[in-house]
N, CA, C and O atoms as a CHARMM CRD file, in Angstrom:
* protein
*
  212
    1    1 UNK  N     -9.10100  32.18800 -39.10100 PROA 1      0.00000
    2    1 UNK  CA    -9.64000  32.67800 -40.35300 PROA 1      0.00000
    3    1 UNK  C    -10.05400  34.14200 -40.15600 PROA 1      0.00000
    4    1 UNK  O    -10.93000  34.55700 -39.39700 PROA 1      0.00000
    5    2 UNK  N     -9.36600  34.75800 -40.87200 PROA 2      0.00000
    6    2 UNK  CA   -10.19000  36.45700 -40.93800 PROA 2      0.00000
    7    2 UNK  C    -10.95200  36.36900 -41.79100 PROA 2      0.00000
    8    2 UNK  O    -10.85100  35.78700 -42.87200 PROA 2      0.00000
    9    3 UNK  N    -12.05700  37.14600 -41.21100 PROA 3      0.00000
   10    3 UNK  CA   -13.40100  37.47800 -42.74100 PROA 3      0.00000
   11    3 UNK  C    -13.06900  38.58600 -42.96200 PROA 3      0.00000
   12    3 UNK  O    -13.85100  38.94700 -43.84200 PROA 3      0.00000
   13    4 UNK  N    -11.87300  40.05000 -42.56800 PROA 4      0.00000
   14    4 UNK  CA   -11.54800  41.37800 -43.00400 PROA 4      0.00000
   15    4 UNK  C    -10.35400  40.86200 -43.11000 PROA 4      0.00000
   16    4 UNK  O     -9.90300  39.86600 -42.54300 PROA 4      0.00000
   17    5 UNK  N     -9.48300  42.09800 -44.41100 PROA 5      0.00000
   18    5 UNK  CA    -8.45800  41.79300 -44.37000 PROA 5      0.00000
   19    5 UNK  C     -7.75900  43.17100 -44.72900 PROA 5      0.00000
   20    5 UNK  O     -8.12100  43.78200 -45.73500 PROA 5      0.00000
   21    6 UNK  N     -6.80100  43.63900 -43.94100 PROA 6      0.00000
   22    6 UNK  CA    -6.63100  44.97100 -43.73000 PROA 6      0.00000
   23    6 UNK  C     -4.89200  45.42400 -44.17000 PROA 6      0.00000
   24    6 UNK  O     -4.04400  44.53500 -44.23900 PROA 6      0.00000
   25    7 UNK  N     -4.63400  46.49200 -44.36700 PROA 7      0.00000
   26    7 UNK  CA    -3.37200  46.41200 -44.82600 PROA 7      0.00000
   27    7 UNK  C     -3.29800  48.21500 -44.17700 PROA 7      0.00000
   28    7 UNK  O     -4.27200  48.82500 -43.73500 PROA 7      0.00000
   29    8 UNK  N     -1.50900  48.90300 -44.32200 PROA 8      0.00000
   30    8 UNK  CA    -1.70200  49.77500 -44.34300 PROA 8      0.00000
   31    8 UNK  C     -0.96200  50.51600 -45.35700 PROA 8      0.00000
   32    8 UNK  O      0.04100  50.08100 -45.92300 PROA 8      0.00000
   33    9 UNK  N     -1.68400  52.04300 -45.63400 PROA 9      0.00000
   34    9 UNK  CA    -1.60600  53.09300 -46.92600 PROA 9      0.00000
   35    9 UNK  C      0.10500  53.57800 -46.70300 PROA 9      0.00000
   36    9 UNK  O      0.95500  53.31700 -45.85200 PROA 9      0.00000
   37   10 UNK  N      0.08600  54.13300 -47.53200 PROA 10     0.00000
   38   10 UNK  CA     1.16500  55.20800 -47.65100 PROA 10     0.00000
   39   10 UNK  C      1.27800  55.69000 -46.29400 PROA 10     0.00000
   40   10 UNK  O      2.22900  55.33200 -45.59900 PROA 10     0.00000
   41   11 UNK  N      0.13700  56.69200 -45.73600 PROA 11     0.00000
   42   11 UNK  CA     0.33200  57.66900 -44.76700 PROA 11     0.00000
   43   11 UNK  C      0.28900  56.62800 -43.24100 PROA 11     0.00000
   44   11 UNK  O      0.35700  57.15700 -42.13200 PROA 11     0.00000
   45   12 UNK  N      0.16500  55.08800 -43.42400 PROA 12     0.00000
   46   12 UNK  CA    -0.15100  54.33500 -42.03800 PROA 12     0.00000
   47   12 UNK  C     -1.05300  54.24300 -41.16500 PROA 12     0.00000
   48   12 UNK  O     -1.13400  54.06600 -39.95000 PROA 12     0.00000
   49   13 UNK  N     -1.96800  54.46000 -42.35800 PROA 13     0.00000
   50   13 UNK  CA    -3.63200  54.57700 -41.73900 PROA 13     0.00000
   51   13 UNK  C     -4.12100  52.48000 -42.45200 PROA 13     0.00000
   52   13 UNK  O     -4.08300  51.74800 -43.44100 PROA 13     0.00000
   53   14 UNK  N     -4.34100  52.51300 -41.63500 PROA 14     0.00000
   54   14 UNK  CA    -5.07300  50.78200 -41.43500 PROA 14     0.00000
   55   14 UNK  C     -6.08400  51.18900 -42.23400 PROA 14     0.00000
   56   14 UNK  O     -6.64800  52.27600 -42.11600 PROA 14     0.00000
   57   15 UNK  N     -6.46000  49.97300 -43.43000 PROA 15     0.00000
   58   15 UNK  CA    -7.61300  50.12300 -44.76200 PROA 15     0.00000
   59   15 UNK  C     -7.87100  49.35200 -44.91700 PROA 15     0.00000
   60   15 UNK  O     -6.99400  48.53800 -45.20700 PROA 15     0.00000
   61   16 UNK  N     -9.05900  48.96900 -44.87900 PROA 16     0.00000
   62   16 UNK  CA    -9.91000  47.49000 -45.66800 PROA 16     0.00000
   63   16 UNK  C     -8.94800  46.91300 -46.91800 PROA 16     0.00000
   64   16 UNK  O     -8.32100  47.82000 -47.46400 PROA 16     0.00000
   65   17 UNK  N     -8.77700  45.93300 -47.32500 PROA 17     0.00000
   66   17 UNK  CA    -7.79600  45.28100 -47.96800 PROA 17     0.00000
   67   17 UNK  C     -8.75300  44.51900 -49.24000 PROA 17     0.00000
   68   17 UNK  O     -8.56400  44.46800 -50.45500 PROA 17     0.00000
   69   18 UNK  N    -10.12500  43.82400 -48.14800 PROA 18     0.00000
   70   18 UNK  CA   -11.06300  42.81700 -48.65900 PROA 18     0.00000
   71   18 UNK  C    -11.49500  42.38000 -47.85400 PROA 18     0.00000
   72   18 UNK  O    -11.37400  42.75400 -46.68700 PROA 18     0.00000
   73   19 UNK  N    -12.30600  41.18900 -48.37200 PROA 19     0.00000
   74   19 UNK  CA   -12.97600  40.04000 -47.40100 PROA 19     0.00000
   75   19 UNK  C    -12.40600  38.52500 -47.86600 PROA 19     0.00000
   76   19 UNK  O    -11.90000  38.27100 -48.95900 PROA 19     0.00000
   77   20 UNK  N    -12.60000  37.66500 -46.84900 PROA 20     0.00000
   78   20 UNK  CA   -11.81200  36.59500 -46.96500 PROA 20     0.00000
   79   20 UNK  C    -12.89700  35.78000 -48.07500 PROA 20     0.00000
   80   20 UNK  O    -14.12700  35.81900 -48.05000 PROA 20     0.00000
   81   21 UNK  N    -11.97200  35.01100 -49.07900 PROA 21     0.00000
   82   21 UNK  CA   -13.10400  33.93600 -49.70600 PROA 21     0.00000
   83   21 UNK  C    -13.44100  32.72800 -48.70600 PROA 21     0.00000
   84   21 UNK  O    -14.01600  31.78300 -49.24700 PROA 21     0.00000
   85   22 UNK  N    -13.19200  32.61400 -47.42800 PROA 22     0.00000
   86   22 UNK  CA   -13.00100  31.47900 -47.32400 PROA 22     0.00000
   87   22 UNK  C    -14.96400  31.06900 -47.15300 PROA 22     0.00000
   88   22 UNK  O    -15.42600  29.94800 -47.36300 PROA 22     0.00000
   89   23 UNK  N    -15.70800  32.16700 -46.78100 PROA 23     0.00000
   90   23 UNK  CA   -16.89700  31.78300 -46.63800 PROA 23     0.00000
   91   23 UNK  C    -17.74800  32.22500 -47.81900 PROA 23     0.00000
   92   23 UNK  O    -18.66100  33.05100 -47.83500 PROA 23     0.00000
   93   24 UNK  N    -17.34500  31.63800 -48.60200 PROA 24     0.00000
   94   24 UNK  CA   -18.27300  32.27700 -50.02100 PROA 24     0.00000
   95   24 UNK  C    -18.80600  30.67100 -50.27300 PROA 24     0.00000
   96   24 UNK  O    -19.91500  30.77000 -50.79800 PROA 24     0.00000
   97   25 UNK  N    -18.54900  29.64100 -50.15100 PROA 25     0.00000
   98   25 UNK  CA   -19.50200  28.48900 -49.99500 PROA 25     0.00000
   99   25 UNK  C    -20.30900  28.54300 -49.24900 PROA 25     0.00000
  100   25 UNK  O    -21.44000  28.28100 -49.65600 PROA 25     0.00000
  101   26 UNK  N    -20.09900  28.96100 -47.58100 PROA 26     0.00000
  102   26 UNK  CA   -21.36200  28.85600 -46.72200 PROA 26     0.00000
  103   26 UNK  C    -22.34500  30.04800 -46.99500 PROA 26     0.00000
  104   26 UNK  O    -23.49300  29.77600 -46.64500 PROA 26     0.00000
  105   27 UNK  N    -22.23300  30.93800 -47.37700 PROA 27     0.00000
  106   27 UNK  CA   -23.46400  31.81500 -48.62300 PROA 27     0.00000
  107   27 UNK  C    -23.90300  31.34300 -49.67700 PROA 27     0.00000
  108   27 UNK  O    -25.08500  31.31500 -50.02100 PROA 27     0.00000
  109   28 UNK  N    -22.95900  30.93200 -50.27200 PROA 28     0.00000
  110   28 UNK  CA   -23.66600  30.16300 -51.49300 PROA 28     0.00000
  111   28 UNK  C    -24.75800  29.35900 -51.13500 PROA 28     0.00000
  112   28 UNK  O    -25.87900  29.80000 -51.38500 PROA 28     0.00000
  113   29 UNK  N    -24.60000  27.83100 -50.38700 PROA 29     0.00000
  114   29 UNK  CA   -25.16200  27.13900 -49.62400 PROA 29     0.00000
  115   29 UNK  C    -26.37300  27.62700 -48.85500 PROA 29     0.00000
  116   29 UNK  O    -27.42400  27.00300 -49.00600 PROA 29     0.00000
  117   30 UNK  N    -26.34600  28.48300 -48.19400 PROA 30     0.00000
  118   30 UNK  CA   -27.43600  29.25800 -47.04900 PROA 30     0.00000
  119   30 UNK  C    -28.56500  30.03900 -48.69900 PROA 30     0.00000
  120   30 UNK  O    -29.77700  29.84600 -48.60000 PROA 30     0.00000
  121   31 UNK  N    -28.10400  30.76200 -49.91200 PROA 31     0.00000
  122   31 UNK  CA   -29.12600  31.31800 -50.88200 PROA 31     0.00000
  123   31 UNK  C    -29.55300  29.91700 -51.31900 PROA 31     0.00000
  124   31 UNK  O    -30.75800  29.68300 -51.22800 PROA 31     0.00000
  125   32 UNK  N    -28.69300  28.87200 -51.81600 PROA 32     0.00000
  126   32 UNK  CA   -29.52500  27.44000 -52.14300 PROA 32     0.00000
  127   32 UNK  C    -30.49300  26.92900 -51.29100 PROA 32     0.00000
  128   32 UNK  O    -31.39100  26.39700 -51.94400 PROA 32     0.00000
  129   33 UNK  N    -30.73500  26.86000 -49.64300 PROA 33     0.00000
  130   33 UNK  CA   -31.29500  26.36500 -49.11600 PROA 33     0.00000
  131   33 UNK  C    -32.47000  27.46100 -48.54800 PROA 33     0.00000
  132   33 UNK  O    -33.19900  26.86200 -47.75700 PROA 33     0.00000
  133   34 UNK  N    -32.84700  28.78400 -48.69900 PROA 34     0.00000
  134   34 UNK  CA   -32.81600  30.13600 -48.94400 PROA 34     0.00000
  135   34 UNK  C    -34.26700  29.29800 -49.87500 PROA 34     0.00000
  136   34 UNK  O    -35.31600  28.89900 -49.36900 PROA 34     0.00000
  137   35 UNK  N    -33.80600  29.22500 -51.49900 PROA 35     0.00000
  138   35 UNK  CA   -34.51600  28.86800 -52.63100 PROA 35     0.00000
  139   35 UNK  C    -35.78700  27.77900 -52.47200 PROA 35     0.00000
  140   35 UNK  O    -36.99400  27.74900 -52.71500 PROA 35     0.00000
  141   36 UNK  N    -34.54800  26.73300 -51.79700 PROA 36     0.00000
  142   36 UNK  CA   -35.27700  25.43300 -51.98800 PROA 36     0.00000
  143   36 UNK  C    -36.64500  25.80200 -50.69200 PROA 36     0.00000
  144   36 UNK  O    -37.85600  25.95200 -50.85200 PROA 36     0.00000
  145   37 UNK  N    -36.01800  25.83800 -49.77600 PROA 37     0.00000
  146   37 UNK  CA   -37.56200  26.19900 -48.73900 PROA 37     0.00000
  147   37 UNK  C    -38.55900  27.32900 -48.93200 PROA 37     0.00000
  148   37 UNK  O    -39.73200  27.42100 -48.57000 PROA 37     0.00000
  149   38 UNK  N    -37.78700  28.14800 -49.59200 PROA 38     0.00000
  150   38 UNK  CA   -39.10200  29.14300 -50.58800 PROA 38     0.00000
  151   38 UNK  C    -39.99400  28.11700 -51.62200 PROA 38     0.00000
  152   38 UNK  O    -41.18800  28.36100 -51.79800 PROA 38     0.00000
  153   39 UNK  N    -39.62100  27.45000 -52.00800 PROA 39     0.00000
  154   39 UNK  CA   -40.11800  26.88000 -53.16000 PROA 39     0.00000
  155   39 UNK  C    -41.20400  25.93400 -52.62500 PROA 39     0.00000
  156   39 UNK  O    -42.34100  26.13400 -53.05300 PROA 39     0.00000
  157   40 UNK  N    -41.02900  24.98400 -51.79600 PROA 40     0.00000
  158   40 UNK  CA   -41.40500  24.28400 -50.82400 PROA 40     0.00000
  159   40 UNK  C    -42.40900  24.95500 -50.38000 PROA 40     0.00000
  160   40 UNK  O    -43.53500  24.59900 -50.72800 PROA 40     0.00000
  161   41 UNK  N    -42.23200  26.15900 -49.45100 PROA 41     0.00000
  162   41 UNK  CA   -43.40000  26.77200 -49.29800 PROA 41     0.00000
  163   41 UNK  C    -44.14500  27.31500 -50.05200 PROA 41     0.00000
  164   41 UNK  O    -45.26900  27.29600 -49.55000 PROA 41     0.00000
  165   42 UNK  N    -44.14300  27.96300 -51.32000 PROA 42     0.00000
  166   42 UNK  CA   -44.85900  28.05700 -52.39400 PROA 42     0.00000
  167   42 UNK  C    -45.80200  27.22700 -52.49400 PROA 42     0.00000
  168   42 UNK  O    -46.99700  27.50400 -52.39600 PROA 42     0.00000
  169   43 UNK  N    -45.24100  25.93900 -52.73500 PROA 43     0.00000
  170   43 UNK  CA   -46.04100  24.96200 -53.57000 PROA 43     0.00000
  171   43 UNK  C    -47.40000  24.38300 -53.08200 PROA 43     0.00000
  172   43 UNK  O    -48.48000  24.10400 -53.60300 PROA 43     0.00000
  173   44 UNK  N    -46.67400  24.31500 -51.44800 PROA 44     0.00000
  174   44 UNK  CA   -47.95200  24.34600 -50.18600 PROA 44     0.00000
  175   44 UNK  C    -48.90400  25.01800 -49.74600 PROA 44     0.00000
  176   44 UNK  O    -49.88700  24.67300 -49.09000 PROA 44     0.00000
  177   45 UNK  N    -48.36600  26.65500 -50.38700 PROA 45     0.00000
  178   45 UNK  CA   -49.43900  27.57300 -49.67500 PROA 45     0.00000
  179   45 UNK  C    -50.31500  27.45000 -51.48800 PROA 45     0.00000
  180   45 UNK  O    -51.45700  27.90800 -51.52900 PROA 45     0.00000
  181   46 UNK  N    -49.92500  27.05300 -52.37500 PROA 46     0.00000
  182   46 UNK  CA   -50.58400  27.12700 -53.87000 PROA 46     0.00000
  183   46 UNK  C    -51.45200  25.98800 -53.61900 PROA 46     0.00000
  184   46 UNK  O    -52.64900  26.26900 -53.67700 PROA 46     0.00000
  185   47 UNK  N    -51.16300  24.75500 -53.35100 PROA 47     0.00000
  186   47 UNK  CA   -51.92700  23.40600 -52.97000 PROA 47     0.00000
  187   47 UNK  C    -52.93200  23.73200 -52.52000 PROA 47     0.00000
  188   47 UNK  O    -54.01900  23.55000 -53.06700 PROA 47     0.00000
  189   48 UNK  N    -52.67700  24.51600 -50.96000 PROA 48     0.00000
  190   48 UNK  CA   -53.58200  24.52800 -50.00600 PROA 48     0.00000
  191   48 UNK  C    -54.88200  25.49500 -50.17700 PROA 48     0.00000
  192   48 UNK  O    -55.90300  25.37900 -49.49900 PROA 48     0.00000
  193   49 UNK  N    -54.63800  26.64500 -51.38100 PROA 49     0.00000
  194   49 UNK  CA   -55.39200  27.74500 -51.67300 PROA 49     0.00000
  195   49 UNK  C    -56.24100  26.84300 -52.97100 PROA 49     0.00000
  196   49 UNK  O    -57.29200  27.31300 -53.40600 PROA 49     0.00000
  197   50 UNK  N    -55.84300  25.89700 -53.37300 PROA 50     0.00000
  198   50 UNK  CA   -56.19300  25.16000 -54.88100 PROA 50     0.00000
  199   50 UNK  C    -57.52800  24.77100 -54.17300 PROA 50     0.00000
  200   50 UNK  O    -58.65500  25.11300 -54.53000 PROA 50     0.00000
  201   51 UNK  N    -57.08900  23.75200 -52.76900 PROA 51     0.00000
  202   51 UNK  CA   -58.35500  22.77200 -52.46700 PROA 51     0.00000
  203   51 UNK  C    -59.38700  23.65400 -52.17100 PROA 51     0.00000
  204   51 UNK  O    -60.49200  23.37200 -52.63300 PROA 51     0.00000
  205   52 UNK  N    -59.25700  24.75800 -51.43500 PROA 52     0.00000
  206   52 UNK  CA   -59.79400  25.49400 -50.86600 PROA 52     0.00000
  207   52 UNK  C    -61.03400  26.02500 -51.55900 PROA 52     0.00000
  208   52 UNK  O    -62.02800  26.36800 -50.91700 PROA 52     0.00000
  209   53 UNK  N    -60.95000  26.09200 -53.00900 PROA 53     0.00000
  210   53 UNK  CA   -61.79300  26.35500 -53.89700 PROA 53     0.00000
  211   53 UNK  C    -62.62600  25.67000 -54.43600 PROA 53     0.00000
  212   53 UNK  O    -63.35900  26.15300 -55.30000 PROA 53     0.00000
């Protein structure tokens, strides 16, 4: 699997082409789980500041 994908110009100079899709799920996935344990911790450090009072 390439994550670059390169081609060459007119003059035979090697150029970024793109990036591979093949890992655009495991980002996707990693900002979802990213969210969910932000949230998680939110709710705990809000709980824990609630009793506190």
């Amino acid at each position: 699997m390439e994550i670059f994908r390169y081609k060459s110009d007119a003059w035979g100079q090697r150029v970024l082409e793109g990036v591979s899709w093949d890992l655009l799920w495991f980002f996707v996935g990693a900002a979802l789980l990213f969210i969910v344990l932000h949230a998680i911790y939110k709710r705990r450090l809000l709980k824990g500041s609630a009793e506190n009072e």
